[in-house]
N, C-alpha and C positions, 0 to 999 in steps of 0.2 A: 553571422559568421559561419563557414561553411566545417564542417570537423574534419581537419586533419587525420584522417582512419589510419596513414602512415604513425602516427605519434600515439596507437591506443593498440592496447594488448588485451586488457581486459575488461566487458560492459558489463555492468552491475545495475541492473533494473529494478527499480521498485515494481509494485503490482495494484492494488487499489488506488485507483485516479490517473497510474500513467498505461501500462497495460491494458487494465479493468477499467469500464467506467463506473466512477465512485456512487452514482444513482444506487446503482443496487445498496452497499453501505449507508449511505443517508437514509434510504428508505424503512431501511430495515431499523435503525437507532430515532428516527424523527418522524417516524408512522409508527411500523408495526408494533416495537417494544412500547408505546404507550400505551396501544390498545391493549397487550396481553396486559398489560400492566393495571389498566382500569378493570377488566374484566375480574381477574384475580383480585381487586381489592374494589369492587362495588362501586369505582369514581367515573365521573366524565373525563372523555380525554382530555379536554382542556385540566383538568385536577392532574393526571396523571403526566402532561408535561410537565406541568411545571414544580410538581412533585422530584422527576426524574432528571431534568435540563441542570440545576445546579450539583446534582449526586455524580452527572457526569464528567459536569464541566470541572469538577477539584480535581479531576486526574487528569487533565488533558496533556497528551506530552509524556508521560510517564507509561510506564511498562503496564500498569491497570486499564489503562483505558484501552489496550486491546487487546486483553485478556476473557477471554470468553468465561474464565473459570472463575476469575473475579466476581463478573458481573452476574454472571448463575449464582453465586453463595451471595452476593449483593442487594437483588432482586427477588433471587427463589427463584427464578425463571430457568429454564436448561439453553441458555442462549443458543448453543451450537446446535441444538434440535431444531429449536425454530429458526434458526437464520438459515436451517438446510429444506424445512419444508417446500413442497413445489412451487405452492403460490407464490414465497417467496426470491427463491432458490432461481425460478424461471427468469428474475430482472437481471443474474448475472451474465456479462458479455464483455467482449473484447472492446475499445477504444477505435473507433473508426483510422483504420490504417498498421492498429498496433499490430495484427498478425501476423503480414503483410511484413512489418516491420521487423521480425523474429526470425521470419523465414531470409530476410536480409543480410539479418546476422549470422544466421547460422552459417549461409555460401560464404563469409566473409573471412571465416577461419579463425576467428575472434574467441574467447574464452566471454561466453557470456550466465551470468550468474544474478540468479533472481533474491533480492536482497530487501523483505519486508519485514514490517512490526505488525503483521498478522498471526495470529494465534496456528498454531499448527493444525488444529482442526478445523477452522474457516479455509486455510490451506488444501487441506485436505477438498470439503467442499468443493471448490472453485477448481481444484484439478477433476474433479470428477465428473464437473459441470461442461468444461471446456478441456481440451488437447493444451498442455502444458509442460508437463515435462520432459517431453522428447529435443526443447527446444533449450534448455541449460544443464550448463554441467553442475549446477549446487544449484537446490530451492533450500534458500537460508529463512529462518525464523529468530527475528530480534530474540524472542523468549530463549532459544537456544543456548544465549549466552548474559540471560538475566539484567539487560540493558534495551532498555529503547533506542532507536538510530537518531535520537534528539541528544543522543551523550556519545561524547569523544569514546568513552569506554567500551562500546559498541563495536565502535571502530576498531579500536586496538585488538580487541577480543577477534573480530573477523579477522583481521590480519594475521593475526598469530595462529589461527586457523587453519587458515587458506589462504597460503602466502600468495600476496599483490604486490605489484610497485604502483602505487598510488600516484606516480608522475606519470604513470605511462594509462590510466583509469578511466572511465569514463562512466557517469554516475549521471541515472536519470532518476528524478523524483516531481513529485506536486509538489513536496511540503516545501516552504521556502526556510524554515527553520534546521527542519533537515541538512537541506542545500550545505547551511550555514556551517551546521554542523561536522559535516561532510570538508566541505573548503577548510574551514580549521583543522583538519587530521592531516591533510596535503592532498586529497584528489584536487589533480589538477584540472580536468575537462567537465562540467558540469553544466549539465541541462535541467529547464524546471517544462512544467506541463501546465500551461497557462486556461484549459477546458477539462477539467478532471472529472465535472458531472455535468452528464448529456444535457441534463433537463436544469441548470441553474449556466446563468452567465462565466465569461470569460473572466478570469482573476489577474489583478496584475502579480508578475511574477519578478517583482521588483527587480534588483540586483542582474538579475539570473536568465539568461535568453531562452526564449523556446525553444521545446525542440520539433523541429518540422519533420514528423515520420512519415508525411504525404512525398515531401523531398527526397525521400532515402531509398524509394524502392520504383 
């Protein structure tokens, strides 16, 4: 289905997986933090997964798991140090077409508003890595307002914030939980991102239509 851009005032984009390819994030939480992780504590990485894989997976969804300050006092590790180092730091990049797709929006006249559950200093990071902020009028941080964008309260909180009309919205995300999330507050216009990471296959995005940023510019 093609989007109605007469019926949308304001685009509210996520950034890891639909902006960003989510490669870099994986890599960083399903490589790097095991190695620092065995090194620091004398194991093999295989020990150190699976040491690490169920500590992360009890938070999934919830405001902890991307929390870099969590996971530093969690760990011992200085998350935000190492997730900024070069080695690291060099995997993050735009989504084939997303830039492209920013620069669409912006001729567009549209209020467009980057809307993640990234910790404020990966934020940080990733603007400093890449041209980001000339491109929205709010870079919003789920932390901001003490809710994950996996809770309605999230929602409410941004709204009462940064007043929206949710019927006139248009909301792009990977997560399909989000999405959900999202549908039940009343965004009406909702896109999922079915390639969030370059180097892992296509996901079905159930429910929820792609969004084709190759289409849009």
């Amino acid at each position: 289905m093609i989007i109605d851009w007469q019926q949308i005032d304001t685009v509210l984009l996520d950034m890891d997986g639909t902006l960003l390819d989510l490669h870099y994030d994986n890599y960083y939480w399903v490589e790097h933090l095991p190695k620092l992780y065995a090194d620091k504590h004398d194991l093999s990485i295989d020990q150190a997964k699976r040491t690490i894989t169920p500590i992360l997976a009890a938070k999934y969804g919830q405001l902890e798991w991307y929390s870099t300050d969590y996971w530093s006092n969690e760990f011992d590790i200085d998350i935000a140090t190492t997730k900024a180092a070069y080695d690291v730091a060099q995997k993050i990049s735009f989504r084939p077409h997303a830039e492209k797709f920013l620069e669409f929006l912006n001729k567009s006249g549209k209020q467009v508003w980057m809307v993640t559950n990234a910790h404020r200093d990966v934020l940080t990071i990733k603007c400093d890595r890449l041209v980001l902020e000339p491109h929205f009028e709010h870079l919003i941080s789920s932390h901001d307002f003490g809710f994950s964008k996996e809770q309605t309260h999230f929602w409410q909180a941004l709204k009462d914030a940064f007043p929206f009309d949710p019927e006139r919205s248009l909301f792009v995300d990977d997560s399909v939980p989000i999405l959900r999330t999202a549908q039940d507050f009343g965004i009406k216009h909702l896109r999922a991102i079915s390639h969030p990471d370059s180097q892992k296959p296509e996901k079905d995005t159930e429910e929820f239509l792609d969004m084709p940023m190759a289409n849009l510019i």
